[in-house]
C-alpha positions as a Markdown table, in Angstrom:
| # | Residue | x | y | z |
|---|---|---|---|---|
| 1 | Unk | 0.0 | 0.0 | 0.0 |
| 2 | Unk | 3.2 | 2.5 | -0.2 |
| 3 | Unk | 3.0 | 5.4 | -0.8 |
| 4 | Unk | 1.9 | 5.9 | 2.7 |
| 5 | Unk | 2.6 | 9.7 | 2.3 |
| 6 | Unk | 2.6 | 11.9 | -0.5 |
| 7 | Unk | 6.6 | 13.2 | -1.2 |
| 8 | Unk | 7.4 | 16.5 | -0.4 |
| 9 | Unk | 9.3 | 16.4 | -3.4 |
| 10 | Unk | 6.2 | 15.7 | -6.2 |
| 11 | Unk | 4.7 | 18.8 | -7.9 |
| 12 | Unk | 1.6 | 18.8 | -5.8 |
| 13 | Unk | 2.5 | 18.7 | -2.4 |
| 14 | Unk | 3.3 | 22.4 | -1.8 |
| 15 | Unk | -0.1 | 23.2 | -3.1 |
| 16 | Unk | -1.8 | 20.5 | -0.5 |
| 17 | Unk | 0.6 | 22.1 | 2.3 |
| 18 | Unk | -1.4 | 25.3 | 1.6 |
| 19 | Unk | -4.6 | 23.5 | 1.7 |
| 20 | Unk | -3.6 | 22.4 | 5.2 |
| 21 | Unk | -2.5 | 25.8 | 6.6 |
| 22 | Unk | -6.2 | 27.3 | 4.8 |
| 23 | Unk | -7.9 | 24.7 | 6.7 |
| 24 | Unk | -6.0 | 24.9 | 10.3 |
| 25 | Unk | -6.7 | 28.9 | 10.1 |
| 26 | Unk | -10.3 | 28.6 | 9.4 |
| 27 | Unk | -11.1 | 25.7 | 11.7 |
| 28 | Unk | -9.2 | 28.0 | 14.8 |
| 29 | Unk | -11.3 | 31.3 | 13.4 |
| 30 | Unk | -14.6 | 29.3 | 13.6 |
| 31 | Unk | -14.6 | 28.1 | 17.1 |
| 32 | Unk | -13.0 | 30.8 | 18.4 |
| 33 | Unk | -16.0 | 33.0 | 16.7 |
| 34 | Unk | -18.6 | 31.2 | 19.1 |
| 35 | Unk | -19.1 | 31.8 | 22.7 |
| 36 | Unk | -18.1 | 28.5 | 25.0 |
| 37 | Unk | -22.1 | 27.9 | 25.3 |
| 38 | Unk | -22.7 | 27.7 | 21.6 |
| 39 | Unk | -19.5 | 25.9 | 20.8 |
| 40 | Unk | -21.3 | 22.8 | 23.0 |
| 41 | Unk | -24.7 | 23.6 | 21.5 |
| 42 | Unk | -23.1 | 23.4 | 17.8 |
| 43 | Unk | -20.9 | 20.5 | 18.7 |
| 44 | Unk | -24.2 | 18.6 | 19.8 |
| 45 | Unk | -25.8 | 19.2 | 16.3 |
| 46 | Unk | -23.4 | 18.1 | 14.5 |
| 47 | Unk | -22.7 | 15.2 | 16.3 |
| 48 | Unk | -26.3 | 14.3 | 15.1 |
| 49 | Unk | -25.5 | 16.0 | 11.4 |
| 50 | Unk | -22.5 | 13.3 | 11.5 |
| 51 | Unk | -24.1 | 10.3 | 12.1 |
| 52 | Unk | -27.1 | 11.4 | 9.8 |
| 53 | Unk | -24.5 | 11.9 | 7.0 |
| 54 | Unk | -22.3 | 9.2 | 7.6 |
| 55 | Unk | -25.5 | 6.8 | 7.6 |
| 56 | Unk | -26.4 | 8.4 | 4.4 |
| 57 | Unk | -22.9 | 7.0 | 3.1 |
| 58 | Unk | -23.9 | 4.1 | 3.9 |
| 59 | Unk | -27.3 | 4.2 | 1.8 |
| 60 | Unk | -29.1 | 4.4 | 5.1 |
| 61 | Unk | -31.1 | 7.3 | 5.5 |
| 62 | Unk | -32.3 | 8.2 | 9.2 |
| 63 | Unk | -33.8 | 11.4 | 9.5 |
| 64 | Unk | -31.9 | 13.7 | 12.3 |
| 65 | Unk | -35.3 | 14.1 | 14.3 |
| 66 | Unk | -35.6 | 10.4 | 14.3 |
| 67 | Unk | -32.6 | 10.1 | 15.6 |
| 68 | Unk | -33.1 | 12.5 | 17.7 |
| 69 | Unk | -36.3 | 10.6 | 19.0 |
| 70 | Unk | -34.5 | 7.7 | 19.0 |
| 71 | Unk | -31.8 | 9.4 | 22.0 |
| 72 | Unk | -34.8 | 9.8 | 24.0 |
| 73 | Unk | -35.3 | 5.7 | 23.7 |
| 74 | Unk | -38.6 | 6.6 | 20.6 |
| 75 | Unk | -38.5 | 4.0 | 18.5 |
| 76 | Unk | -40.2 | 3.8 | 15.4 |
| 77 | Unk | -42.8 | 0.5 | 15.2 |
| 78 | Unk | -41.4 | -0.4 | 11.5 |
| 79 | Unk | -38.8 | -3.2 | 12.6 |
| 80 | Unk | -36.4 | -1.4 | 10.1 |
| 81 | Unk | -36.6 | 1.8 | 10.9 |
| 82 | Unk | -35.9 | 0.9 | 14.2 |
| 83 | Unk | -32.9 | -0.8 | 13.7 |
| 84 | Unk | -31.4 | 2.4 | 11.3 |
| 85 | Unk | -32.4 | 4.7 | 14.9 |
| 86 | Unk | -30.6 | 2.1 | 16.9 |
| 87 | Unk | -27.5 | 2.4 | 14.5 |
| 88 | Unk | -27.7 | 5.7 | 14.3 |
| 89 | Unk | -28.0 | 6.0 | 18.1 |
| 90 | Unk | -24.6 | 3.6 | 18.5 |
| 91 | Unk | -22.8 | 5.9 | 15.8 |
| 92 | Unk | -23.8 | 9.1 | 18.2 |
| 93 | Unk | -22.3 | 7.1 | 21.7 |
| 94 | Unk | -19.0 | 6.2 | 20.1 |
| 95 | Unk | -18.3 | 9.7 | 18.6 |
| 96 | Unk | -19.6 | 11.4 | 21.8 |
| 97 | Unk | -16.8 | 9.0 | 23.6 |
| 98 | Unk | -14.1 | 10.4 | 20.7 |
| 99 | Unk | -15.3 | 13.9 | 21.5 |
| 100 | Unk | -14.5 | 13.4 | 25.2 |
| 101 | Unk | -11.1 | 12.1 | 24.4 |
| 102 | Unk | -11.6 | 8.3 | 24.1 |
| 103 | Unk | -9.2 | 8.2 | 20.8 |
| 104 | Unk | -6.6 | 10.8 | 22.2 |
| 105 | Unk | -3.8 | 10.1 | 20.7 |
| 106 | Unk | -4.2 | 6.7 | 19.4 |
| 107 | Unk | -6.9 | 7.3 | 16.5 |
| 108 | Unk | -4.4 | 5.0 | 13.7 |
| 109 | Unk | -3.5 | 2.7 | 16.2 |
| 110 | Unk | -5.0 | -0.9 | 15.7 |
| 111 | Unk | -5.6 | -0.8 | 19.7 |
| 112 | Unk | -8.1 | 2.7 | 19.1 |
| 113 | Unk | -9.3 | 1.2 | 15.7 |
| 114 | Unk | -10.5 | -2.0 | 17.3 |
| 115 | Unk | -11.8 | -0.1 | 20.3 |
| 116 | Unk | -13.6 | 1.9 | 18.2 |
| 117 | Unk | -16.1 | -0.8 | 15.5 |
| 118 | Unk | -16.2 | -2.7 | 18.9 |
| 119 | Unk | -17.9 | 0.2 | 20.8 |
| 120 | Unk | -20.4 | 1.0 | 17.6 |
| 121 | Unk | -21.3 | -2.8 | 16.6 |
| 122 | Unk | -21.8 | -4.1 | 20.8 |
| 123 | Unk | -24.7 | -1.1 | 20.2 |
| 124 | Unk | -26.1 | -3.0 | 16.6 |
| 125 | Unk | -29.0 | -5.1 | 17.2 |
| 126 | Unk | -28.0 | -8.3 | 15.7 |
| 127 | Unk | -29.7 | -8.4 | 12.5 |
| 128 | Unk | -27.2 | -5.6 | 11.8 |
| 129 | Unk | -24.2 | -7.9 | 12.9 |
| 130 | Unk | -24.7 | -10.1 | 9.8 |
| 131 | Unk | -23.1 | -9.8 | 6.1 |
| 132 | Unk | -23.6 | -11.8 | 3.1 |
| 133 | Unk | -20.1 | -11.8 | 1.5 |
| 134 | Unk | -20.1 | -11.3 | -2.5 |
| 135 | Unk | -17.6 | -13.9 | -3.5 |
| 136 | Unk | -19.5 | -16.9 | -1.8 |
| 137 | Unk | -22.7 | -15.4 | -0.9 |
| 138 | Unk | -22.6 | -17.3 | 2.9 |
| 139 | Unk | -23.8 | -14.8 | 5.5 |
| 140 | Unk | -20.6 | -14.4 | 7.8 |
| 141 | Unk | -21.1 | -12.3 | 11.4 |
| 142 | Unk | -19.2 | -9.4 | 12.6 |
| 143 | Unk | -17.9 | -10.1 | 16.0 |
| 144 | Unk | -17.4 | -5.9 | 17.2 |
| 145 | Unk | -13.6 | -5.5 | 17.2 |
| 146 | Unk | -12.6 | -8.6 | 15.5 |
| 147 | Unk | -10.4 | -8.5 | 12.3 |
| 148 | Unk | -12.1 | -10.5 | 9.8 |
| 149 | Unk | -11.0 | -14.1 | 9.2 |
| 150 | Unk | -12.4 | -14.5 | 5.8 |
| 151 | Unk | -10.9 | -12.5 | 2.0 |
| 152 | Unk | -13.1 | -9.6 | 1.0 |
| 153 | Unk | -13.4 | -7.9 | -2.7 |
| 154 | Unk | -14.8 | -4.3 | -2.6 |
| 155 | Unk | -15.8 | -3.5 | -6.2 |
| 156 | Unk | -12.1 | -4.1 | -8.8 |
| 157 | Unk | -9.9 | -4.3 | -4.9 |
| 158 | Unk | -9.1 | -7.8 | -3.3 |
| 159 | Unk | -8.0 | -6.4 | -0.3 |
| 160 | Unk | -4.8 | -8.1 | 1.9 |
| 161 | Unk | -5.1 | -11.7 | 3.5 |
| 162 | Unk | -6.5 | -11.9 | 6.8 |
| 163 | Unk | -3.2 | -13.3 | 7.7 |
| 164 | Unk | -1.5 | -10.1 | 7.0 |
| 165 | Unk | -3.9 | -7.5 | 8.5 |
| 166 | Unk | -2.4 | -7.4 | 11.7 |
| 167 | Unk | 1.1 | -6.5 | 9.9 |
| 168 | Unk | -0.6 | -3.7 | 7.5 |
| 169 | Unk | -2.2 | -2.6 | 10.7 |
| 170 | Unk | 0.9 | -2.4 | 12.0 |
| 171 | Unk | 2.9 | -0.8 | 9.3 |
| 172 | Unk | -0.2 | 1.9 | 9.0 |
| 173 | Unk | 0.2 | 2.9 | 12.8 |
| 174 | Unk | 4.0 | 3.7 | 12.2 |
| 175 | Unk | 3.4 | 5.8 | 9.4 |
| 176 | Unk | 0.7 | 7.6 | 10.5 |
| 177 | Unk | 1.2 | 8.2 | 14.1 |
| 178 | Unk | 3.3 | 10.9 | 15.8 |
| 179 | Unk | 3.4 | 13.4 | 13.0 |
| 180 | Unk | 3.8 | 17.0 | 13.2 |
| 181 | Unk | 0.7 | 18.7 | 12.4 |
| 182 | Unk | 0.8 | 20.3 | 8.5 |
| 183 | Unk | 2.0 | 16.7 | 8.2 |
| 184 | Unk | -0.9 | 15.1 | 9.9 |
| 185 | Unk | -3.4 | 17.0 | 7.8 |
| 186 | Unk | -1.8 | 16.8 | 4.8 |
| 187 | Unk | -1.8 | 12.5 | 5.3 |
| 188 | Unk | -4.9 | 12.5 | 6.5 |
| 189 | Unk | -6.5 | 11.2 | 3.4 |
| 190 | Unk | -3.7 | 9.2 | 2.8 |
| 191 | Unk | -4.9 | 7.4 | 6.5 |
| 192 | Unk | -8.6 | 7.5 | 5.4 |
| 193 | Unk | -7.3 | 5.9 | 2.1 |
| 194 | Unk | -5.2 | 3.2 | 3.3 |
| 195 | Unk | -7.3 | 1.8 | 6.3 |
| 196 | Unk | -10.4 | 1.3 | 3.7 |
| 197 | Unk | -7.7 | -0.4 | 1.4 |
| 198 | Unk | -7.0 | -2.4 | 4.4 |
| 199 | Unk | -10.4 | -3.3 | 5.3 |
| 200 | Unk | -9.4 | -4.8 | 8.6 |
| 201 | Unk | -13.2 | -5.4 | 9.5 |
| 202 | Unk | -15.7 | -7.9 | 8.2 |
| 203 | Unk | -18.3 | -4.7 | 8.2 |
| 204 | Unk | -18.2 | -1.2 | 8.8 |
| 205 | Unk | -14.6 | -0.2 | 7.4 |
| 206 | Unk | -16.5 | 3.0 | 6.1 |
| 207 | Unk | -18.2 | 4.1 | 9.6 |
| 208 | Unk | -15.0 | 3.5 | 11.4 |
| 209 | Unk | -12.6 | 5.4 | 8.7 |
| 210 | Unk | -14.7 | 8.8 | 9.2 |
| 211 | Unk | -15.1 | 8.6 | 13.2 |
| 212 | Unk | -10.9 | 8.4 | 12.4 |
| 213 | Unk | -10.6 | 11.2 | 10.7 |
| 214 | Unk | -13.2 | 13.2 | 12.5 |
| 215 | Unk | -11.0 | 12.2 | 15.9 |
| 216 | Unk | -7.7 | 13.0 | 13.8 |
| 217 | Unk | -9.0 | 16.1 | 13.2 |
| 218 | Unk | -10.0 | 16.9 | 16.5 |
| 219 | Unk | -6.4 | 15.8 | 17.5 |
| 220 | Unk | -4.4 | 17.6 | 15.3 |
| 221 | Unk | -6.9 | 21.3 | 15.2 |
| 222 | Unk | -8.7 | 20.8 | 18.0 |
| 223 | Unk | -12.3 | 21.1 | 16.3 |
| 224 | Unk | -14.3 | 21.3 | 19.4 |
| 225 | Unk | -16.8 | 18.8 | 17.2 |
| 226 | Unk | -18.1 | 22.1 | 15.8 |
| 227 | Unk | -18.0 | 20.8 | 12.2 |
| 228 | Unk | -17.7 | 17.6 | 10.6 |
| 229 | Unk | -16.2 | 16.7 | 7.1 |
| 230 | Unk | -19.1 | 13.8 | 6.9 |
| 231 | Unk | -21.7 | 16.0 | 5.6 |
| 232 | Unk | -19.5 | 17.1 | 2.6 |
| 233 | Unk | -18.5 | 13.4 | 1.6 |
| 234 | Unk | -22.4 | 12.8 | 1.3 |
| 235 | Unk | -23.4 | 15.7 | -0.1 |
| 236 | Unk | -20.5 | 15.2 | -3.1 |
| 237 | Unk | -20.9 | 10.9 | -2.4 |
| 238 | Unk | -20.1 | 10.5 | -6.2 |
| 239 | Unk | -16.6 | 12.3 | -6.4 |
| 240 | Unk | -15.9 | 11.0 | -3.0 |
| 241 | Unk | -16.2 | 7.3 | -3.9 |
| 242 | Unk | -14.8 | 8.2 | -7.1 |
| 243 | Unk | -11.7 | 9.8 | -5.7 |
| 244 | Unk | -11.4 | 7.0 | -3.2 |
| 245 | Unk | -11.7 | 4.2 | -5.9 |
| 246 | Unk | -9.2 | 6.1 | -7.9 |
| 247 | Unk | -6.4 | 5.8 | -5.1 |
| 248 | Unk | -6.5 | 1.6 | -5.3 |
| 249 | Unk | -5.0 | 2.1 | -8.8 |
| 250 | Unk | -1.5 | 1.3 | -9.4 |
| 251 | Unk | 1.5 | 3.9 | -9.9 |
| 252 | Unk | 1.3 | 4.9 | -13.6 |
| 253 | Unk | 5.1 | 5.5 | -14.9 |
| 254 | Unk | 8.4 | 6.3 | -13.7 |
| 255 | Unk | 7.2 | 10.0 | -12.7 |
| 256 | Unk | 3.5 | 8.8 | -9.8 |
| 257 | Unk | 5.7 | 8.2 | -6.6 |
| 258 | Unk | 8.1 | 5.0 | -5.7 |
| 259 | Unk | 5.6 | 2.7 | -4.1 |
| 260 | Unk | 3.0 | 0.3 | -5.5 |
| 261 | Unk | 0.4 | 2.3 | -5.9 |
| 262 | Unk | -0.6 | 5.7 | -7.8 |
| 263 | Unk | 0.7 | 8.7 | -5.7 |
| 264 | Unk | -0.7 | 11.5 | -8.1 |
| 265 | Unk | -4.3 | 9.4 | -7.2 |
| 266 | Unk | -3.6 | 10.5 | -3.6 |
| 267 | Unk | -2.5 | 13.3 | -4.4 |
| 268 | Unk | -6.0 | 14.6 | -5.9 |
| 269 | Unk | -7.8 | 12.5 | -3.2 |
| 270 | Unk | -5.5 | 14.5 | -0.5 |
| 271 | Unk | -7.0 | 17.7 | -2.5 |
| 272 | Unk | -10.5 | 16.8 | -2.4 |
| 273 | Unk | -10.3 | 16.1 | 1.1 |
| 274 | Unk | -9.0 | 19.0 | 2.4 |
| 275 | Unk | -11.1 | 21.2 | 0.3 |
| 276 | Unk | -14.0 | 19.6 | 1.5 |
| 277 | Unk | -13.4 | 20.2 | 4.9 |
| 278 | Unk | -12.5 | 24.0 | 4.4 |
| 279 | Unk | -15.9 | 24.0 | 2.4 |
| 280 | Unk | -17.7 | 23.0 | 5.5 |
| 281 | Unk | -16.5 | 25.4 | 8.2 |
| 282 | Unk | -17.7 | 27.8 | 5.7 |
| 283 | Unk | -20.9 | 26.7 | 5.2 |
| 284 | Unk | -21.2 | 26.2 | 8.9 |
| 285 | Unk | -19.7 | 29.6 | 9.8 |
| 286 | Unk | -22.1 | 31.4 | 8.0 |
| 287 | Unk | -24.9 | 29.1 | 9.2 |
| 288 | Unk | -23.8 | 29.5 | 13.2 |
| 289 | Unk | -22.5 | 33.1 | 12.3 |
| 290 | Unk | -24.2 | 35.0 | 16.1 |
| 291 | Unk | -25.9 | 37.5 | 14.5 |
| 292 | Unk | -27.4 | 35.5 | 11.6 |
| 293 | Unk | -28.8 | 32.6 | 14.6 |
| 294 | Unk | -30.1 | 35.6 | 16.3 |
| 295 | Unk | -31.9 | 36.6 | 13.9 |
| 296 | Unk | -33.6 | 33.1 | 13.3 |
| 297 | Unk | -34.0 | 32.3 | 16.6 |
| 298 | Unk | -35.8 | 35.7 | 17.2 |
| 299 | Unk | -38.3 | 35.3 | 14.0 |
| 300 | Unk | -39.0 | 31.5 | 15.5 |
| 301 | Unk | -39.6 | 33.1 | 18.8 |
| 302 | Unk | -41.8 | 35.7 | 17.8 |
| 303 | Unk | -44.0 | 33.1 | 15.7 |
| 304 | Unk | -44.0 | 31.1 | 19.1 |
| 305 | Unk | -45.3 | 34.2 | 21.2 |
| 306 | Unk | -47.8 | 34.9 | 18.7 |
| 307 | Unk | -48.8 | 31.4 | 18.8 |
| 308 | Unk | -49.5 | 31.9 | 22.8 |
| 309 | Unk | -46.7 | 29.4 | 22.9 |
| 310 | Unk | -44.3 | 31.2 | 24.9 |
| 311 | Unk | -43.9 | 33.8 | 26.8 |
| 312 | Unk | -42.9 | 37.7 | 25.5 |
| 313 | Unk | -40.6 | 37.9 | 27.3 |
| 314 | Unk | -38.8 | 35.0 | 25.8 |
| 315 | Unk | -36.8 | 36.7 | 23.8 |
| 316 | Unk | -34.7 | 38.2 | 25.9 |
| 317 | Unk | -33.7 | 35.1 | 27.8 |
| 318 | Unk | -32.5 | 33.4 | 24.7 |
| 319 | Unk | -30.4 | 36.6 | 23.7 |
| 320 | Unk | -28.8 | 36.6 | 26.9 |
| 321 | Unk | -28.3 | 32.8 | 26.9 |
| 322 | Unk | -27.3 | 33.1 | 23.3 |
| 323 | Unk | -24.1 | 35.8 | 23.7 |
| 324 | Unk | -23.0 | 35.1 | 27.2 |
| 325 | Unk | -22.6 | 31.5 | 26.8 |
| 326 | Unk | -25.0 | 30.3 | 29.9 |
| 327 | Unk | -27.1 | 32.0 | 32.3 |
| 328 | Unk | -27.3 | 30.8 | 35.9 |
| 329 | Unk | -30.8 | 30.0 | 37.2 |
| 330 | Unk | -30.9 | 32.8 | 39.8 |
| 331 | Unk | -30.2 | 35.0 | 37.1 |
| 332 | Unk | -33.0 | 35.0 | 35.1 |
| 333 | Unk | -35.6 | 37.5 | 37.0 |
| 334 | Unk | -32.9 | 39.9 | 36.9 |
| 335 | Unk | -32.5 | 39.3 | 32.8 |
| 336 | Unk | -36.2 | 39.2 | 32.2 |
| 337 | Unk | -37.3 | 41.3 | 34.9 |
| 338 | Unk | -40.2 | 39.4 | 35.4 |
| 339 | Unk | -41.5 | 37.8 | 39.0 |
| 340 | Unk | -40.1 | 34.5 | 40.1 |
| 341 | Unk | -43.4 | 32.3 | 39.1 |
| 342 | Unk | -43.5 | 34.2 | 35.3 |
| 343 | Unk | -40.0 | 33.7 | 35.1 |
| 344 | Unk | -39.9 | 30.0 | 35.7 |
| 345 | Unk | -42.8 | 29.5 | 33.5 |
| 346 | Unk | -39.9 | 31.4 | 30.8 |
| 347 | Unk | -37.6 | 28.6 | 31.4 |
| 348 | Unk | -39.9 | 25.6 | 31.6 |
| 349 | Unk | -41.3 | 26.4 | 28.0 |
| 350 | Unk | -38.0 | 27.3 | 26.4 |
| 351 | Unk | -36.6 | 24.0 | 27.8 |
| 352 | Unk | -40.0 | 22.1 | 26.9 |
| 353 | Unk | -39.5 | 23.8 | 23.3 |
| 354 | Unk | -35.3 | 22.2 | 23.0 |
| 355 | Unk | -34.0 | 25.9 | 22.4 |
| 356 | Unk | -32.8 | 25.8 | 26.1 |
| 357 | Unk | -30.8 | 22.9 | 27.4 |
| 358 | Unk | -29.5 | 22.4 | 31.2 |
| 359 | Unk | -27.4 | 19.6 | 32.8 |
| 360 | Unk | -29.7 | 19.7 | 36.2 |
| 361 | Unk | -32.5 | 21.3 | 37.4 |
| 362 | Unk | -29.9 | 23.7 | 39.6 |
| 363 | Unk | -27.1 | 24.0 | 36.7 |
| 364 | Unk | -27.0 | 27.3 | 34.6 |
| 365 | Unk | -28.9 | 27.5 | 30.9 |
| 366 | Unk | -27.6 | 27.3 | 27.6 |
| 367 | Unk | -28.6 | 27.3 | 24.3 |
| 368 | Unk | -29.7 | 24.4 | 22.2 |
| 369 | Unk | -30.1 | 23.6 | 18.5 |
| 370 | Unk | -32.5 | 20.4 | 18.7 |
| 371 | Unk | -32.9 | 18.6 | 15.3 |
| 372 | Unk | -36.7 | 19.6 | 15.2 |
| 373 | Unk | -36.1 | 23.3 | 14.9 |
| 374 | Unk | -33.3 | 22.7 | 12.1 |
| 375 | Unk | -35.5 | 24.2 | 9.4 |
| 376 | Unk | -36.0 | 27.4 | 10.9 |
| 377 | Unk | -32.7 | 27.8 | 12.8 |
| 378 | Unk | -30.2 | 26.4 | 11.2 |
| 379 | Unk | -32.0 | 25.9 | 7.6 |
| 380 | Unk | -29.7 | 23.6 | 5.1 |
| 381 | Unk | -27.9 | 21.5 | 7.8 |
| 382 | Unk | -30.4 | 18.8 | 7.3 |
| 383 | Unk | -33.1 | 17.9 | 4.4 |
| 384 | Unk | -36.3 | 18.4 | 5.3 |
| 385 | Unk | -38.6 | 15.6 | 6.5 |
């Protein structure tokens, strides 16, 4: 599978070491845009917008308020549905463990990689933990962490002998691990490449490659989860499984790289990659931009208030809540100036409605972007139902 990395000697790497730089400067501008309060709020969503993309990938389409239903244990009665809420609700766990810092460090070793499809198949109810395989058509089970035991083909690419995944897994980990971080980003489609050529699992290579480069990424910029490259690969599928086909070919003359297989194929895979994650901070920018979600969240709350839904006073809570980060329960009589029965009817219906979120019945407010307001909050993240 060598090249592992692209040479800093071949005519595109400079262009991709710009790429990176664009894409470190505009992921650190973006969170630091956002107050603490609506980094978590934002990080929330798009953990949903990631799993609802990433399952899209997949050809499984689960809408983000199912999923969202499906959080709060609301299961559809169509036995199929059920199971896509269930895998969706798996996907959300193990990438809310990676947010907290379960892959630290060790997102490309085969320790992390393992940990990782074991985590998101034990959550699979077992009609998902069974594939047919397409050279012998026998139903084989995934056993969650397990490399497979049997050969695979995955459209023109035999990939390795199970005998020698553990060495490939091996040799991946050394390339990719400890790199300095233009380095990092510049390989990191190289890493998203290779592991798929790998395919070290019976099923779910795919699932487990993007939770690795979403932790890579929140390694190497420290994302704060605030946007997610998923939603780009979906949203272009066709040049992303194009590009990724592209990189099993074989090096074409004496001039694509020294190893086995095509480096100016990575290199335009390394291109698309990065310019797809740039491309999403700046949809996602604009979309969480504080004055733009104020507005939004102000015409929802005025429908809401002339609705007799909520309170007029509304308003002001979620402005406060919205640019200081959090306000503290006591605070709120003071910000709406209201008395203490009015103003905990205030909180109650925001917090009914999903726009306000709280850890405790005592812990301070916050905002909230619940998949059910999308449309008119954060309109384009998700298609409509």
């Amino acid at each position: 599978m060598e090249p592992m990395k692209i040479a800093a000697d071949s005519a595109g790497y400079m262009g991709l070491v710009d790429l990176a730089l664009d894409l470190a400067s505009a992921s650190e501008g973006f969170k630091r845009s956002m107050p603490e309060g609506t980094v978590r709020a934002v990080a929330d969503m798009v953990r949903s917008m990631n799993c609802y993309y990433s399952n899209l990938i997949e050809g499984h389409d689960t809408h983000p308020i199912d999923i969202e239903r499906a959080l709060a244990n609301d299961y559809s009665e169509d036995a199929h549905k059920r199971e896509l809420q269930l895998e969706a609700k798996a996907h959300i766990e193990v990438q809310q463990w990676i947010d907290a810092g379960g892959l630290a460090g060790r997102a490309v070793s085969e320790v992390g990689l393992r940990e990782t499809h074991r985590r998101f198949c034990e959550l699979l109810p077992a009609e998902l933990l069974w594939v047919k395989s397409p050279m012998s058509e026998e139903r084989i089970a995934v056993v969650p962490g397990e490399l497979r035991q049997s050969d695979v083909q995955v459209g023109r690419h035999v990939a390795v002998s199970p005998g020698a995944v553990p060495r490939f897994l091996q040799h991946f980990e050394s390339a990719y691990g400890n790199l300095g971080k233009t380095e990092a980003l510049v390989s990191l489609a190289a890493s998203h490449h290779r592991l798929l050529w790998i395919h070290p699992f019976v099923d779910g290579n795919g699932r487990v490659a993007r939770l690795m480069s979403h932790a890579l990424l929140l390694d190497v910029l420290d994302t704060g989860g605030v946007w997610s490259i998923a939603r780009g690969l979906a949203r272009s599928a066709a040049e992303y499984k194009a590009t990724l086909q592209d990189c099993d070919s074989e090096r074409r003359g004496g001039l694509d790289g020294r190893g086995n297989l095509s480096q100016s194929a990575l290199t335009g895979f390394t291109h698309y990659f990065l310019s797809t994650c740039i491309d999403q901070i700046k949809f996602m920018e604009g979309l969480v931009s504080p004055n733009k979600v104020r507005d939004r969240i102000q015409s929802w709350c005025r429908l809401q208030i002339e609705s007799g839904i909520l309170h007029k006073k509304s308003p002001l809570l979620l402005d406060a809540v919205l640019f200081q980060g959090q306000v503290k329960r006591g605070e709120v009589e003071h910000v709406l100036q209201v008395a203490p029965r009015t103003s905990r009817r205030v909180v109650a219906d925001l917090l009914g409605a999903g726009i306000l979120a709280s850890d405790g019945v005592k812990s301070p407010l916050r905002i909230a972007f619940p998949a059910k307001l999308a449309a008119e909050i954060m309109p384009g993240l998700f298609p409509e139902v």
